[in-house]
Every structure is written in structure tokens, then in C-alpha cells.
N, C-alpha and C positions, 0 to 999 in steps of 0.2 A: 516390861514396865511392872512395876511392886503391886502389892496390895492400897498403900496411905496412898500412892500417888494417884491413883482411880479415885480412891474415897474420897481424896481432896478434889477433883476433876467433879465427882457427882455431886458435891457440900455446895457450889457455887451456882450461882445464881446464873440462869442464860445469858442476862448480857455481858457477865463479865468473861462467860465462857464464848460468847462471838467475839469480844477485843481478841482476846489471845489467839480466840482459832486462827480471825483475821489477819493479828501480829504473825502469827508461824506460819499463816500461808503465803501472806508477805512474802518472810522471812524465803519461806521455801519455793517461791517463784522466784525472787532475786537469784538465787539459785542456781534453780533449774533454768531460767534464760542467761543467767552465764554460763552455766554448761551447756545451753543450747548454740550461745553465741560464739564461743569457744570451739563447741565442733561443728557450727557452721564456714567458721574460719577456719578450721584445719582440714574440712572437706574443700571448701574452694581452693585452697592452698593447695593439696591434695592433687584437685582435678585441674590447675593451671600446671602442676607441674607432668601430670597425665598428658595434658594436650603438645604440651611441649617435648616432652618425648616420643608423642605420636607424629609431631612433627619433623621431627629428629626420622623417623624411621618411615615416615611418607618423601624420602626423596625420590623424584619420579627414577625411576629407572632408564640405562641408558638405549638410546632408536637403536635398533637394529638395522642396519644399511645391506640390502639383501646386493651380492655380490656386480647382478646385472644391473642395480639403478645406479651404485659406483661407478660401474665403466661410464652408464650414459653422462652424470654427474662430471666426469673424468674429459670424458669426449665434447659435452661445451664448454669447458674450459681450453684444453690443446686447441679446438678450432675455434676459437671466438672470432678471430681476423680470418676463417680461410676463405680462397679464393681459387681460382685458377691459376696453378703454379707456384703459389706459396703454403710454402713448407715450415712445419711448427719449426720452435726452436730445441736445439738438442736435448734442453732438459724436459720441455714437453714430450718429448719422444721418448725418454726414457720415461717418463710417468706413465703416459698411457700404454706404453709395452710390458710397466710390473703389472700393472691393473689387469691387463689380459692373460698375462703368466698365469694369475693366482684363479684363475674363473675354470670350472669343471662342467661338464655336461648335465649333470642335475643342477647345477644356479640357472640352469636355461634350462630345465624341460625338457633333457634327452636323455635316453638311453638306448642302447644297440639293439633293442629288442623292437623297436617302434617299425610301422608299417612301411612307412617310407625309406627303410635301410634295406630292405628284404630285394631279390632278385624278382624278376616279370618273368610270370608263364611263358610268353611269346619273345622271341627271338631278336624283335626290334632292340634299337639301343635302349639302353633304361632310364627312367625317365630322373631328373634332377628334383628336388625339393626346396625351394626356398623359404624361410620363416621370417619374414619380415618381422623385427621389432622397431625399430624408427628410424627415421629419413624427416631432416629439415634441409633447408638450403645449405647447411655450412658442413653435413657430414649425416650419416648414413650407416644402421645397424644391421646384419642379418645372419641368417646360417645359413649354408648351402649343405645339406644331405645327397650322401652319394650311395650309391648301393656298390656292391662290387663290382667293378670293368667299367662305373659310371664316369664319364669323360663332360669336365669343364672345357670347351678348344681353345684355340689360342687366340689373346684379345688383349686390347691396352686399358688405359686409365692414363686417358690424355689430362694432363695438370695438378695429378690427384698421387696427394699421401695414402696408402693402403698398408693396412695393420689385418695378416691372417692369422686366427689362430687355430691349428688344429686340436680340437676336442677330444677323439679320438681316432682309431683305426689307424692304415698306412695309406699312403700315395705317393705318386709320383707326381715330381715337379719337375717341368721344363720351363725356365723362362729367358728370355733377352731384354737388353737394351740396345739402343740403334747406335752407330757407330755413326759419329760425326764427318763432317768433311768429305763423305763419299757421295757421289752421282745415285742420283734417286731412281737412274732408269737404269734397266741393266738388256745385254743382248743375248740370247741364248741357240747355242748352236743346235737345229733340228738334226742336220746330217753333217757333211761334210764341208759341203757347197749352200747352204743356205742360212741366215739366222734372222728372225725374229724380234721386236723390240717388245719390253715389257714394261709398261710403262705403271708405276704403284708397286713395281718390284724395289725393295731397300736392302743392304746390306745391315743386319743386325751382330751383335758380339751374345756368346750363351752367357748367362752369367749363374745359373744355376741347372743342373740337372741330373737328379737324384732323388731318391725316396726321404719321403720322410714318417716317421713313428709318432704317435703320441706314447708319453707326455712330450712335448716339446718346447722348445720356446718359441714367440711368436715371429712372423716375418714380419717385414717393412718392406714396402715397395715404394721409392719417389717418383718424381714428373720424368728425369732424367738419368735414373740409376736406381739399383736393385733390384732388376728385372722388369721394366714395368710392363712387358708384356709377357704375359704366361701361361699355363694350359696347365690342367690338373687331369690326372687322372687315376684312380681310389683302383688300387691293390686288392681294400679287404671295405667292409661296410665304413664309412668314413662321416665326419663333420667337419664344416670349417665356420669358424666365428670370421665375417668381416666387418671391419671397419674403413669406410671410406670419405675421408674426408678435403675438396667438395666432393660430394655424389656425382654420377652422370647427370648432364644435363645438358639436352641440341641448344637450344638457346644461348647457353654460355660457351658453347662450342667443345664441350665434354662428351662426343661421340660416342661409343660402345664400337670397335672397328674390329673386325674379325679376320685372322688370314691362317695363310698356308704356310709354312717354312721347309725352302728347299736346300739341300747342299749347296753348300758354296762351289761347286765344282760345275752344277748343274749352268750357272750363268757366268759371264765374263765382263769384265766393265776395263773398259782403258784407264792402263792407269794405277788400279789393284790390282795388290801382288799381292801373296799372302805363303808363308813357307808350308810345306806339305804336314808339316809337324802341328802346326798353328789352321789347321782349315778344319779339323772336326768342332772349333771353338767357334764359327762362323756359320750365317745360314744367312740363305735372302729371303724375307718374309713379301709375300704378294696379296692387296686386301681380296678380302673374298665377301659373299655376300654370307648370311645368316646360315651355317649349318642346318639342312632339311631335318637331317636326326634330331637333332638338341630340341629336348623337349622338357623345358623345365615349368613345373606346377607348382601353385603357393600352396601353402596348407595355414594353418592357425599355431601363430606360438602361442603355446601352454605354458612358458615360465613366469616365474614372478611378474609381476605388474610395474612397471615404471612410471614414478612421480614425475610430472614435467612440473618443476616453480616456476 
């Protein structure tokens, strides 16, 4: 600002020097609250458009579905209807046999290293490990751990869809299905001159028997076919995922029934014939009471945690 403009500013008298101040401060508050107002509105404009990209980028992220709540998720759906003797429909079957495909020993909590794989000090048969993960009325989750030379015997799943998977290791499978239309009692020659009746002896057909390796793919076993009675027994340290659905249960008349299976040569029934080529494919299975050896213990599964909705 000059020199006259001062001089003229000090020549005037106070009150005409408060109009003017007043006038310009007016003047310069008009102003400054439009420039206040101005970038009060381009900050809220600003931060609406802030929030809306924050909203933009707060899309929740997608659940993770950990492998073992899938199968369970999987399994009440195939058995919603089950019962004694009915069997999902094929494309259930194949859902829930990808769903076991794709499942490894770490989505359950295992590895080969764990206590219960290992061989017993003592000589006795080795003891079996079961992991119960869930059991309702309509179907039934678990593992069975085997140590080496450990032996499942031989046993049915009267009415029952069964889905095995092996996790890892090898074992052997033996299993049958009963051969229809033949005489449930058979007679067995002791010597020459004498025979015996055996009554809960049945003519069964093999329908599998042979190792199997992980990976694999799963089995299925029905009420009437793909072996529904069978005996495992682990080559090298082993697991098997099952699923059974219904479970056992005595009340519904789903027994756990244990036997022996003898050569087809050992007994004779009137009637059956069977050609010499065609008899290692046959065996007579006879119930037996509860294996004394079989010693199987629960322990606690450690895998992921399952949501029931």
C-alpha cells in the first residue's frame, strides 16, 4: 500500500474509518464464508465420494469352506431321505464320491507321523484308532487308523450306503456280496463217513480282492452289491475316511455282524455246483461272535471344526 493511501486512511476521522473497516470486513467475510462454504462442499463431496469407494472396497470377502465341513454339508444333503436300504440317487453318488476324491489327510488332522500309526511294543494284534467326527440318524463320519499288519475283520453294513476313502498308506481289501437264491445252511464233510450241519453258514460271490495305494479314488459299498461285506487289512501305516449312511443301529435292525469265510470246497449244499475254474471266486462266510483281538480305541479328532446349521 503507498504513502497518500495511509495519509488519507490517518486524515479521517474514526467513524468514518469504522464504516469502511466494517464495509471491508463485510466485504471480506462475504468472502471468506464463500470460500469457507465452497470448501465445505468440496470436502463433503470429497468424503462422500471417499466413503463410496470405501464401500467399493469393503466387499466382504469370500467364506472359506474348509474341505471336512463340505463333505459334512455334502452328506446331509445325499442322505436327507436315508433309511434302511435306500440308496441315494446316482447323481448323489457321484457328488458325494468328488467331494471325498478331493479331501487329504491334513483337511482332517492327519499325518503318518501321528501316535496311533506307529507299531505296539508287545506282540498282541495292534490296536485300531477310530476319530469320530459325526453321527446323526441319517449317516455317519469317521477314520479308522491302522498301524502296519493292523486287521479290520470281516463284517456287513446291513442296509447301508458306505463311501471309503483311503487317505493314505496301502492295504488289502477282501470283500463279498451274498449270492442269492442259494440255501442258507450248508453241510460239511468231517471225514469220510460223517457230516455236520452248519447252520448261519451262506454262500457269498468275492467281489473284490486286492491292494489298494493312496491316492485313490473312493469306494462304495450298497445294501446288495459292491461288496458289502469286507475286511481290511493295512500293508504299511494306513487311514480310511468313512462314510455311512444310515449308520448302525440294533433298533433299526442295522447289526455290525462279524464272520469267518471259508472255501467253497470246505462245505457242500445240494444243489450248488460251481466249476473248478469259478470256486476261488466263492467262499461260505459263517457269523462269528466279536473278534477277542480287535481292539479298537477312540482318540479325539483334531481337524477342522464342523458347523452343523
Amino acid at each position: 500500500m503507498g504513502r497518500a493511501a495511509l495519509a488519507d486512511i490517518k486524515g479521517k476521522g474514526f467513524s468514518e474509518l469504522a464504516k469502511e473497516t466494517k464495509t471491508d470486513t463485510d466485504v471480506k467475510n462475504k468472502v471468506s464464508n464463500a470460500n469457507k462454504n465452497k470448501n465445505t462442499t468440496s470436502s463433503e463431496s470429497r468424503g462422500k465420494k471417499s466413503r463410496r469407494r470405501h464401500k467399493k472396497m469393503m466387499v466382504p470377502a469370500a467364506v472359506v469352506v474348509s474341505p471336512v465341513q463340505r463333505l459334512f454339508d455334502t452328506c446331509k444333503d445325499v442322505f436327507a431321505l436315508a433309511g434302511t436300504g435306500i440308496v441315494p440317487t446316482p447323481d448323489k453318488i457321484e457328488q458325494l464320491k468328488a467331494v471325498l476324491d478331493e479331501i487329504k489327510p491334513a483337511d482332517v488332522g492327519l499325518n503318518p507321523q501321528m501316535p496311533f500309526f506307529r507299531l505296539p511294543v508287545t506282540r498282541r494284534a495292534p490296536p485300531i484308532t477310530y476319530l469320530h467326527i459325526h453321527e446323526c440318524e441319517k449317516f455317519s463320519m469317521g477314520i479308522f487308523c491302522l498301524p502296519p499288519s493292523g486287521v479290520i475283520p470281516l463284517h456287513n453294513h446291513p442296509g447301508m450306503t458306505v463311501f471309503s476313502k483311503l487317505l493314505f498308506g496301502t492295504m488289502h481289501i477282501k470283500s463279498y456280496d451274498w449270492v442269492v437264491d442259494v440255501p442258507s445252511n450248508a453241510s460239511a464233510a468231517v471225514d469220510q463217513s460223517e457230516t455236520v450241519q452248519h447252520p448261519g453258514v451262506r454262500l457269498a460271490k468275492v467281489k473284490v480282492d486286492s491292494d489298494l495305494t493312496a491316492p485313490c479314488t473312493p469306494s462304495i459299498l450298497y445294501p446288495a452289491d459292491g461288496g458289502n461285506m469286507h475286511c481290511f487289512t493295512a500293508e504299511t501305516s494306513c487311514a480310511i475316511l468313512d462314510v455311512l449312511g444310515p449308520p448302525y443301529s440294533d433298533p433299526d435292525g442295522r447289526h455290525c455282524t462279524y464272520y469267518f469265510d471259508h472255501p467253497f470246497a470246505r462245505f457242500s449244499v445240494e444243489g450248488v455246483t460251481i466249476t473248478a475254474e469259478e470256486k476261488e471266486k466263492y467262499a461260505w462266510l459263517q457269523e462269528r461272535v466279536l473278534p477277542e483281538d480287535l481292539a479298537v480305541v477312540g482318540a479325539l479328532y483334531t481337524g477342522p471344526e464342523i458347523v452343523e446349521n
